[in-house]
SERO-877707 format. One record per residue (C-alpha): residue number from 1; x, y negated, z. Coordinates in steps of 0.5 Angstrom, whole numbers, plus 500, padded with zeros to 3 digits. Each point is the difference from the previous one (the first is absolute). Example, Ala and Ser with C-alpha at 12.3 -4.5 7.8 and 13.67 -1.06 7.14 Angstrom:
BEGIN
+------+-----+-----+-----+
: resi :  c1 :  c2 :  c3 :
+------+-----+-----+-----+
:    1 : 525 : 509 : 516 :
:    2 : 502 : 493 : 498 :
+------+-----+-----+-----+
! end
This chain:
BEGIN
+------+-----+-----+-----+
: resi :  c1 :  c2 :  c3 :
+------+-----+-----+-----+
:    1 : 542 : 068 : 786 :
:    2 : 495 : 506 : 502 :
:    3 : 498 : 506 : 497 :
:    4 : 493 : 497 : 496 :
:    5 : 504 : 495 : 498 :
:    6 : 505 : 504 : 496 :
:    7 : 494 : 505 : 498 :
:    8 : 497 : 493 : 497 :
:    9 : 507 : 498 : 496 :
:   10 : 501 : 507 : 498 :
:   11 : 494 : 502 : 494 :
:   12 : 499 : 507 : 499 :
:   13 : 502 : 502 : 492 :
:   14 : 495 : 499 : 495 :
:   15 : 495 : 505 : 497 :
:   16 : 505 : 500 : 493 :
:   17 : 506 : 500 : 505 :
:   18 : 499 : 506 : 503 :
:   19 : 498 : 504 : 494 :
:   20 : 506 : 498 : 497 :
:   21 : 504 : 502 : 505 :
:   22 : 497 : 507 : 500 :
:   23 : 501 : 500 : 494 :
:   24 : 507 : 498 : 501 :
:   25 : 500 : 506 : 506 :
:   26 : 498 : 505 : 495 :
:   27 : 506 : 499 : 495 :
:   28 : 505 : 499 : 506 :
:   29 : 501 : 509 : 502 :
:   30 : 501 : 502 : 493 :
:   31 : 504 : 493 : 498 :
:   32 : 505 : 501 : 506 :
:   33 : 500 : 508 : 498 :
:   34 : 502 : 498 : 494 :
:   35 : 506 : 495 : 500 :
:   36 : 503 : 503 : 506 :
:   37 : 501 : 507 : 495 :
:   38 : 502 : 495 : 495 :
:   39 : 506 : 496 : 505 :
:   40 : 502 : 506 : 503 :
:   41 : 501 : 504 : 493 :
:   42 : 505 : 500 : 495 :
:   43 : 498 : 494 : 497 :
:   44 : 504 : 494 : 496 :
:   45 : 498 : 493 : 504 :
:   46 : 497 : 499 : 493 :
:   47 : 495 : 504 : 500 :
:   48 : 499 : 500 : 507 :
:   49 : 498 : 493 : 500 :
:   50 : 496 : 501 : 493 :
:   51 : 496 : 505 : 503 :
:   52 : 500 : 496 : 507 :
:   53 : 497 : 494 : 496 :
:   54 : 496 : 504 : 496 :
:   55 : 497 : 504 : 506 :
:   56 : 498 : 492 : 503 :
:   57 : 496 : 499 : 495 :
:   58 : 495 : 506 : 498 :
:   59 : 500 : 500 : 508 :
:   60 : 498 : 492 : 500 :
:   61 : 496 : 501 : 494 :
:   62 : 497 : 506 : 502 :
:   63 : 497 : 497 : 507 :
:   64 : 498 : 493 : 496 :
:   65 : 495 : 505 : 496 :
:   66 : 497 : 503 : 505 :
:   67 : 499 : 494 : 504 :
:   68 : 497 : 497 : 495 :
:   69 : 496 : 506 : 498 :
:   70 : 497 : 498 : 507 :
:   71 : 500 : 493 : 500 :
:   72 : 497 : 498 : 493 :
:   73 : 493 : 504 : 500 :
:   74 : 499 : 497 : 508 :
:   75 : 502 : 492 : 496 :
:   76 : 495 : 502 : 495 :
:   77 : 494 : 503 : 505 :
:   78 : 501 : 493 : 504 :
:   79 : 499 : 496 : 495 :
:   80 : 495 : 504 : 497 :
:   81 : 497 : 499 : 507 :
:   82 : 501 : 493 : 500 :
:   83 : 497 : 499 : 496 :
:   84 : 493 : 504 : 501 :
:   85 : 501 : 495 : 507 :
:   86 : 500 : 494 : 496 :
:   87 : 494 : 502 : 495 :
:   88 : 505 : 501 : 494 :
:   89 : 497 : 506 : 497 :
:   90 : 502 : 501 : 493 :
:   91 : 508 : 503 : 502 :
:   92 : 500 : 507 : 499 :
:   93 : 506 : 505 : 501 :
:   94 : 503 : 503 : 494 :
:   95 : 498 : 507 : 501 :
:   96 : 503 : 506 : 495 :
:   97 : 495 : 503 : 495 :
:   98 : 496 : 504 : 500 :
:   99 : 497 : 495 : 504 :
:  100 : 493 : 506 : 501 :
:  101 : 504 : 504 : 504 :
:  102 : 502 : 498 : 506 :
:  103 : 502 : 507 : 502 :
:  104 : 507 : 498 : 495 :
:  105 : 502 : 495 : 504 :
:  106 : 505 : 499 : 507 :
:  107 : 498 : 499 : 506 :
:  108 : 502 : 491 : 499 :
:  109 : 496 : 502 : 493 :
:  110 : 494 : 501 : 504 :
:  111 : 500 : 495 : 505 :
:  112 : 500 : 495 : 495 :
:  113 : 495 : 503 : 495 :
:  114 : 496 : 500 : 506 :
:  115 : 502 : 492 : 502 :
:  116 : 498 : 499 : 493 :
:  117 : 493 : 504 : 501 :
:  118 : 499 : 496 : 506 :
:  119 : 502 : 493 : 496 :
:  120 : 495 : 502 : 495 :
:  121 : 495 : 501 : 505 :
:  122 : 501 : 493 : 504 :
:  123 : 499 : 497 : 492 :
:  124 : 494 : 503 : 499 :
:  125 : 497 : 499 : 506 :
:  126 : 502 : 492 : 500 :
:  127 : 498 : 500 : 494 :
:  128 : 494 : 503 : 503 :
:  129 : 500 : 495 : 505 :
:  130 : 500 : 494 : 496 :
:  131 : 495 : 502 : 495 :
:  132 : 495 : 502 : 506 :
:  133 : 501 : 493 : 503 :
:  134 : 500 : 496 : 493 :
:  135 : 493 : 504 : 499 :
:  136 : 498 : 498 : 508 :
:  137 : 502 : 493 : 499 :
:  138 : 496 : 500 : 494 :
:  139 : 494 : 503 : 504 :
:  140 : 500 : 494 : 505 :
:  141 : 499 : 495 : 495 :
:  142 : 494 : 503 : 497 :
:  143 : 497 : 503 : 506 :
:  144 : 494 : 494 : 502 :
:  145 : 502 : 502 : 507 :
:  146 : 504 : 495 : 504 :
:  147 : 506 : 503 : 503 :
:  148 : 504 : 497 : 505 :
:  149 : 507 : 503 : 503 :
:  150 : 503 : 497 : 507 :
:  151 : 506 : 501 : 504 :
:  152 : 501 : 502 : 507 :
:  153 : 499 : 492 : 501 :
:  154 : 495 : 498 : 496 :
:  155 : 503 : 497 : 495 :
:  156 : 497 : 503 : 493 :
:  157 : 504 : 504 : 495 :
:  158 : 496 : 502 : 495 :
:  159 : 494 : 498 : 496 :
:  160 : 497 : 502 : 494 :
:  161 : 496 : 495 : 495 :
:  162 : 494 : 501 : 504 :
:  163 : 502 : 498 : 506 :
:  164 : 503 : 494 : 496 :
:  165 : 492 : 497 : 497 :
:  166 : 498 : 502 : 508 :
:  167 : 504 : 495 : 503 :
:  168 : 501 : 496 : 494 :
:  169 : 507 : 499 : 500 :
:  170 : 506 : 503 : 496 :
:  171 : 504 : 506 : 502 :
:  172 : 506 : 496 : 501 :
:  173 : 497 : 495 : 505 :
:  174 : 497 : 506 : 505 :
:  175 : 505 : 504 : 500 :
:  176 : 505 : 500 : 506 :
:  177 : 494 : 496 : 504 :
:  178 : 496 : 502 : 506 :
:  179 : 493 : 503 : 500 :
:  180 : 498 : 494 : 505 :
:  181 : 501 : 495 : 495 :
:  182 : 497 : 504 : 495 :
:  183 : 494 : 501 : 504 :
:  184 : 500 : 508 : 500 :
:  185 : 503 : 500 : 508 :
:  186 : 493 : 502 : 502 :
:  187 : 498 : 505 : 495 :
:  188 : 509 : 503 : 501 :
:  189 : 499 : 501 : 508 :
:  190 : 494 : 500 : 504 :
:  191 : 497 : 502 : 494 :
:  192 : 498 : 509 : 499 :
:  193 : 502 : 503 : 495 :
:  194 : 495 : 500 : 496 :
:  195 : 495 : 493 : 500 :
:  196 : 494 : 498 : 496 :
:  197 : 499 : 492 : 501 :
:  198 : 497 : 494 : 497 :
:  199 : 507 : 496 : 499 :
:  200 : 501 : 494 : 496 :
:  201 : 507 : 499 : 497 :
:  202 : 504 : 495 : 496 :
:  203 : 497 : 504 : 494 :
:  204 : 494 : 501 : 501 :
:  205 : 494 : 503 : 505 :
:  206 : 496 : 505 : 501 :
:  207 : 500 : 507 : 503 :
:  208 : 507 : 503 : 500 :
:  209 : 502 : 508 : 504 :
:  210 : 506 : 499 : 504 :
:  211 : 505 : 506 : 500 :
:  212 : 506 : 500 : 505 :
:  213 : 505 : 506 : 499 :
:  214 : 508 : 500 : 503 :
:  215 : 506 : 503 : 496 :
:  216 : 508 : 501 : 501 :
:  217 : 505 : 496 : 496 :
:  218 : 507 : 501 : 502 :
:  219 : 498 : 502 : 506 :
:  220 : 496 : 494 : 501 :
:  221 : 494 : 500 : 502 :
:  222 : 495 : 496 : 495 :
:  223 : 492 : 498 : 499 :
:  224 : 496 : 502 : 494 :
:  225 : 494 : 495 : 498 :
:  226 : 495 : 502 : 495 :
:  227 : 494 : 495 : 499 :
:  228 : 495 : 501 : 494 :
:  229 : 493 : 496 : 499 :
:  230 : 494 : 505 : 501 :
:  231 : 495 : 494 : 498 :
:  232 : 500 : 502 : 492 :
:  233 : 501 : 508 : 502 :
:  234 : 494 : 499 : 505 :
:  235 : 495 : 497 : 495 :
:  236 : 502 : 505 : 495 :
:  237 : 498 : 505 : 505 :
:  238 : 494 : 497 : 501 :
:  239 : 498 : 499 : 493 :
:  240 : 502 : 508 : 500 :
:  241 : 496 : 503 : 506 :
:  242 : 494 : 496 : 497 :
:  243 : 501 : 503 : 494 :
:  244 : 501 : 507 : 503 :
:  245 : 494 : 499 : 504 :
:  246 : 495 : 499 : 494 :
:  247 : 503 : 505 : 496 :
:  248 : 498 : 505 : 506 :
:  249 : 493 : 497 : 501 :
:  250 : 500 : 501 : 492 :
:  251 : 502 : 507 : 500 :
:  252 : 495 : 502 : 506 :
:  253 : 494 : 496 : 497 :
:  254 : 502 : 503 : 493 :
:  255 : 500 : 507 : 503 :
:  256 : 493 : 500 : 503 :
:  257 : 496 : 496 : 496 :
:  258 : 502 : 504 : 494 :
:  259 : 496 : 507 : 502 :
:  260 : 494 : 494 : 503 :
:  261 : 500 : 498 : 493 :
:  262 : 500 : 507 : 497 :
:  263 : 495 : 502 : 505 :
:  264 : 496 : 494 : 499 :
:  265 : 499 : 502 : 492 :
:  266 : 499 : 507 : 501 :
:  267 : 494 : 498 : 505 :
:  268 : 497 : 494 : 494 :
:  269 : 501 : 506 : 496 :
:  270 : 496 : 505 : 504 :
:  271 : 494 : 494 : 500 :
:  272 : 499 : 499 : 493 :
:  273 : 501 : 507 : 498 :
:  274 : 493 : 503 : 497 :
:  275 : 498 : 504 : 503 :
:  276 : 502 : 500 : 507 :
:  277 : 504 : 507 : 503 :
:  278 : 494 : 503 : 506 :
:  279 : 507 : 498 : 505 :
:  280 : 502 : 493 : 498 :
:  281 : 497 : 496 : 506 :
:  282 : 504 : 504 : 504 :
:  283 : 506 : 499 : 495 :
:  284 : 499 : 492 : 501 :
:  285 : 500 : 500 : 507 :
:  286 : 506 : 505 : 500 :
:  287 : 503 : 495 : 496 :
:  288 : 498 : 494 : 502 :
:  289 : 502 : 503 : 507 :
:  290 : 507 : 501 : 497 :
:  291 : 501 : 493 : 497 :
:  292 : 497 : 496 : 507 :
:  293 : 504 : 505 : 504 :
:  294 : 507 : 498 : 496 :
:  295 : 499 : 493 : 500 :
:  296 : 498 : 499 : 508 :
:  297 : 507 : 504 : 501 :
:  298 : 503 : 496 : 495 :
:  299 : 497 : 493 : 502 :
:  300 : 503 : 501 : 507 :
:  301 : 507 : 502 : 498 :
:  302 : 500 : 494 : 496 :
:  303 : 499 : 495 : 506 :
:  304 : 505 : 503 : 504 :
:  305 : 505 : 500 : 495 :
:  306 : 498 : 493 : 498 :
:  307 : 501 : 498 : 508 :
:  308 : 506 : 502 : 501 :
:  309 : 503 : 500 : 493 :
:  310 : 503 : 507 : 502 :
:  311 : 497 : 508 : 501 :
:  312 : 495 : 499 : 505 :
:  313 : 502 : 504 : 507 :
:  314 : 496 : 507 : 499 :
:  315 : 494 : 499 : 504 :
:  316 : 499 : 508 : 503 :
:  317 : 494 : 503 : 501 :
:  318 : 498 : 508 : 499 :
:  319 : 501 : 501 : 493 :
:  320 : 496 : 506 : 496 :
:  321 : 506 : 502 : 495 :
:  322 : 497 : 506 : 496 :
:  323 : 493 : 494 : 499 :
:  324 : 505 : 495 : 498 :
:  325 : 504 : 504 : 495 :
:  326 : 493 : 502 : 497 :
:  327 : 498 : 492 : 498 :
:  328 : 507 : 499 : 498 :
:  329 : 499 : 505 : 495 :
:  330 : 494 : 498 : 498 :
:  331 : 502 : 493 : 499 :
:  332 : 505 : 503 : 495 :
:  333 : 494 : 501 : 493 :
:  334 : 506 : 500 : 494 :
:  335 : 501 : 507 : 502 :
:  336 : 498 : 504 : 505 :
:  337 : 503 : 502 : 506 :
:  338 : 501 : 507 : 502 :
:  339 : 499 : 500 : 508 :
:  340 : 503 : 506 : 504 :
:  341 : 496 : 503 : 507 :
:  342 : 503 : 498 : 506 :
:  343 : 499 : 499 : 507 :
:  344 : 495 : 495 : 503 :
:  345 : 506 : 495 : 503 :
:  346 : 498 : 495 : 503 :
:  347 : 507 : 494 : 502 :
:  348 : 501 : 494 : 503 :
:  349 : 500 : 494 : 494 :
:  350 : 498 : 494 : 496 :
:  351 : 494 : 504 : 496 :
:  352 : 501 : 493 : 494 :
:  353 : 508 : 501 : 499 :
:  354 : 500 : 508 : 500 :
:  355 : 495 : 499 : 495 :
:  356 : 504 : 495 : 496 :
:  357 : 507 : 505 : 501 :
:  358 : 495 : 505 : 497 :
:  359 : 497 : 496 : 494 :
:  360 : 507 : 498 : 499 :
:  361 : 503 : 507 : 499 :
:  362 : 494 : 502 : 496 :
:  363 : 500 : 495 : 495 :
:  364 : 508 : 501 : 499 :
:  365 : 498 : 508 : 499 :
:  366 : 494 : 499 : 495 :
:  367 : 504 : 495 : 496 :
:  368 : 506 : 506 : 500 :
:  369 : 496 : 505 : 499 :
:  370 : 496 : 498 : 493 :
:  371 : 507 : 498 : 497 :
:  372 : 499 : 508 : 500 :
:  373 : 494 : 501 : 500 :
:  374 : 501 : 504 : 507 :
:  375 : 496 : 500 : 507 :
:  376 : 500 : 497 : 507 :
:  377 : 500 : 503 : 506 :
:  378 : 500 : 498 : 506 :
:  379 : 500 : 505 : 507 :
:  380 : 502 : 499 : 508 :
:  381 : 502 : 504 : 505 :
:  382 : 501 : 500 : 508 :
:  383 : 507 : 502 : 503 :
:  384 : 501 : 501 : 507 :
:  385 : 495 : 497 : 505 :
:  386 : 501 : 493 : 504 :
:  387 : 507 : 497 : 498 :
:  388 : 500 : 504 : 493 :
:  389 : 498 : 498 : 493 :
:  390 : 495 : 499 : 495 :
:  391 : 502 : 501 : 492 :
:  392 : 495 : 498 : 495 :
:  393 : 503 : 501 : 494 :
:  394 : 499 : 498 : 492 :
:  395 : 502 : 504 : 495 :
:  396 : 499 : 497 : 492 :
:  397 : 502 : 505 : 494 :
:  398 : 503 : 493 : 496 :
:  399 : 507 : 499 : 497 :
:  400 : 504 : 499 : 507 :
:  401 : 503 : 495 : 503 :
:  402 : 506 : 498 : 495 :
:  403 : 504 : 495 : 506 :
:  404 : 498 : 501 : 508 :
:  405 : 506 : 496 : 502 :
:  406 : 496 : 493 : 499 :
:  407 : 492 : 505 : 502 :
:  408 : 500 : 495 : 505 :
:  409 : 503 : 493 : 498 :
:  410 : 494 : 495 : 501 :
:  411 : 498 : 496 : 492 :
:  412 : 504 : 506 : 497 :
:  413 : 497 : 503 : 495 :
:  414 : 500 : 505 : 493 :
:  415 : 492 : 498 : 498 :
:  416 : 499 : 495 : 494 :
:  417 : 494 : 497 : 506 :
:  418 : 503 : 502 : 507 :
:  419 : 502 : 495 : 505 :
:  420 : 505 : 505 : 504 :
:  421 : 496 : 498 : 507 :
:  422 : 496 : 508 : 500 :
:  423 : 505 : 504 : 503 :
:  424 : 503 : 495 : 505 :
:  425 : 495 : 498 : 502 :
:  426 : 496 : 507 : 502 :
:  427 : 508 : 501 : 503 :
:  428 : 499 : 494 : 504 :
:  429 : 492 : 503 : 503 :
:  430 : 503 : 507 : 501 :
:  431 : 506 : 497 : 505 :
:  432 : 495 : 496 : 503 :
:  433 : 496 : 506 : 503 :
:  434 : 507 : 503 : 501 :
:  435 : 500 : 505 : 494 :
:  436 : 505 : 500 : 494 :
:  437 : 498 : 501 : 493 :
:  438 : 505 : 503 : 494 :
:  439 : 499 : 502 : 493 :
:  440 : 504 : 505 : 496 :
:  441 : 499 : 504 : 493 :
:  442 : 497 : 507 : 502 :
:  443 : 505 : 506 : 501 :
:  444 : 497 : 503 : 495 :
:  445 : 498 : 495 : 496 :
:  446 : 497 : 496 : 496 :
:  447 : 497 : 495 : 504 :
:  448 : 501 : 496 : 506 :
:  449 : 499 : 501 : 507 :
:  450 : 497 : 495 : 505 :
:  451 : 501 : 502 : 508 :
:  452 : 497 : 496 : 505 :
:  453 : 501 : 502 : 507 :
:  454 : 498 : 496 : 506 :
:  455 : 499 : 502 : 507 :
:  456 : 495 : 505 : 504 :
:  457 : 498 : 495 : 506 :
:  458 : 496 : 502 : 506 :
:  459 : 493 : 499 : 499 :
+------+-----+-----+-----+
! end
């Protein structure tokens, strides 16, 4: 027989074996020391064999100790490890007190607190990981989207409540069929990963958005199928864009027609006045200029909106800034309007909603400004030439803005008659013509400060 052949009948000693002939070797030096001075002294045969046997067992003894000192804490750990493999999570090491204070402990002490630690961990994070798929389960069945999962082959391995009305069948007879039988082989794999079709199912018709996505299970590659019904979302969508359309067109025809109506009484109340100023002519017709002036802007805003149901491109042309700011404030009669001197501007832009953002901004000043009996004001600035920008700011002394993060939220509002439409909307003009509009509370206050800036363009 060859030398492999006697390496393979010949097995190395075990780990326990080995330990305890060390421990045997260890003894050995000393327990021959001693036997040999107890042979070779002046000792009766009696004592001799007594001590011989006595030094036999404390030497045995002595080496069963260590060794099981060394073989039962590592018996302990792999059952403890063991266990941990398996999933068993609940034995523990028994550990000497104070628990608290690993320092007190040897070295098999700490290793098994930690093995302890790390039991306690893979509990929790299973316990974790049931609860998590407990609440994902619980998900999938109330979520109205129908939710497919497929293996490599095709064959279906998951699916949701939703899925199941879809395809008008119980879970237990989809699963493990294939995506062709289920008529869902199109949508599975030539399909992209994101799809809008109109699709009849056994379940039902309509329109239905198709989401296509892969994940990895085990090292295997699977297909994830998300299909969920636009028809109602769509209508509701419908529903709320009209709605959203009338308040806008509301809020505008609210907020122009308001100073028309008051300048209207004004003039009725300047004819009927007895007697008549010597300039009440040339107040008519400064009025009556006003209210026609307005209303023309506002008549062809409101057509472009209604035709494209949406703000109009900004149709561009010279537009006088300091003339336009003028009649803005004018239009604002509640409360006058201080307007600061400025440079003679002139910029690119749509004269009809630059003058509905400053109306807009004006209006929400005064009605900030007599909560606290305070003043308006508005200015403007050039900074820089062409490629620079122009600042129009508007102050108001009233009681500040109290929530900024929702200025600009459309519908949003804290006025008992506001539609919340204003602000976004003059946001949505100014960047529009490229510009940006803010609002903070003035530093140092009270107030509020309103900054237009839109660009200096080439005439």
């Amino acid at each position: 027989m060859d030398s492999d052949g006697w390496r393979r009948r010949i097995r190395p000693p075990s780990f326990e074996t080995r330990i305890l002939l060390l421990a045997l070797a260890v003894g050995l030096p000393g327990t021959v020391a001693a036997l040999l001075l107890l042979w070779l002294g002046p000792y009766s045969p009696r004592i001799q064999w007594t001590l011989t046997g006595v030094l036999a067992l404390a030497w045995w003894w002595l080496a069963e100790n260590l060794w099981r000192s060394v073989v039962r804490p590592l018996q302990t750990m792999s059952n403890l490890l063991h266990a941990v493999r398996e999933g068993d999570f609940s034995l523990r090491a028994r550990l000497p007190r104070p628990l608290e204070e690993s320092d007190a402990l040897d070295a098999f002490g700490q290793v098994m607190l930690e093995i302890n630690a790390i039991g306690e961990t893979l509990r929790e994070q299973r316990l974790g990981a049931l609860e998590a798929t407990a609440l994902l389960n619980r998900v999938m069945e109330e979520v109205d989207v129908a939710v497919f999962a497929f293996d490599d082959a095709a064959r279906l391995q998951l699916v949701n409540r939703a899925g199941e009305l879809l395809l008008a069948e119980p879970a237990d007879r989809l699963l493990g069929r294939e995506a062709t039988d289920l008529g869902l082989a199109d949508v599975l794999e030539n399909a992209p990963e994101r799809l809008i079709v109109s699709k009849t199912f056994p379940g039902g018709f309509g329109r239905w958005e198709i989401r296509r996505s892969a994940f990895r299970e085990r090292g295997l590659p699977h297909a994830l199928l998300v299909i969920s019904d636009l028809t109602e979302t769509l209508r509701e969508e419908e529903r709320q864009a009209w709605k959203r359309l009338l308040r806008v067109l509301g809020h505008e025809l609210n907020n122009s027609l308001a100073p028309i109506r008051s300048m209207a009484s004004t003039l009725a109340g300047l004819l009927t006045r007895r007697p008549r100023p010597d300039d009440w002519e040339e107040d008519m017709q400064s009025g009556l200029e006003i209210v026609g002036n307005r209303a023309e802007a506002l008549s062809r805003f409101m057509a472009a909106y209604a035709r494209l149901a949406r703000l109009p491109p900004p149709n561009l042309a010279p537009v006088n800034l300091p003339a336009l700011i003028r009649r803005a404030a004018a239009l604002e009669i509640r409360l006058p309007v201080y307007v600061e001197r400025g440079p003679a501007v002139t910029l690119q832009g749509d004269a009809d909603q630059l003058e509905q953002l400053l109306i807009n901004l004006l209006r929400n000043a005064v009605d900030a400004a007599l909560e606290t009996r305070g003043g308006v004001g508005i200015g403007w600035k050039v900074n820089g030439g062409p490629g620079g920008w122009i600042e129009v700011r508007i102050e108001d002394e009233g009681p500040g803005i109290a929530n900024p993060d929702n200025l600009f939220v459309p519908f949003y509002t804290t006025k008992p008659e506001g539609t919340g439409i204003g602000l976004a909307l003059s946001r949505q003009i100014a960047e529009a013509h490229g510009g940006t509009l803010t609002l903070e509370n003035r530093q140092p206050g009270p107030g509020c400060e309103a900054l237009l800036r839109l660009p200096v363009s080439e005439m």
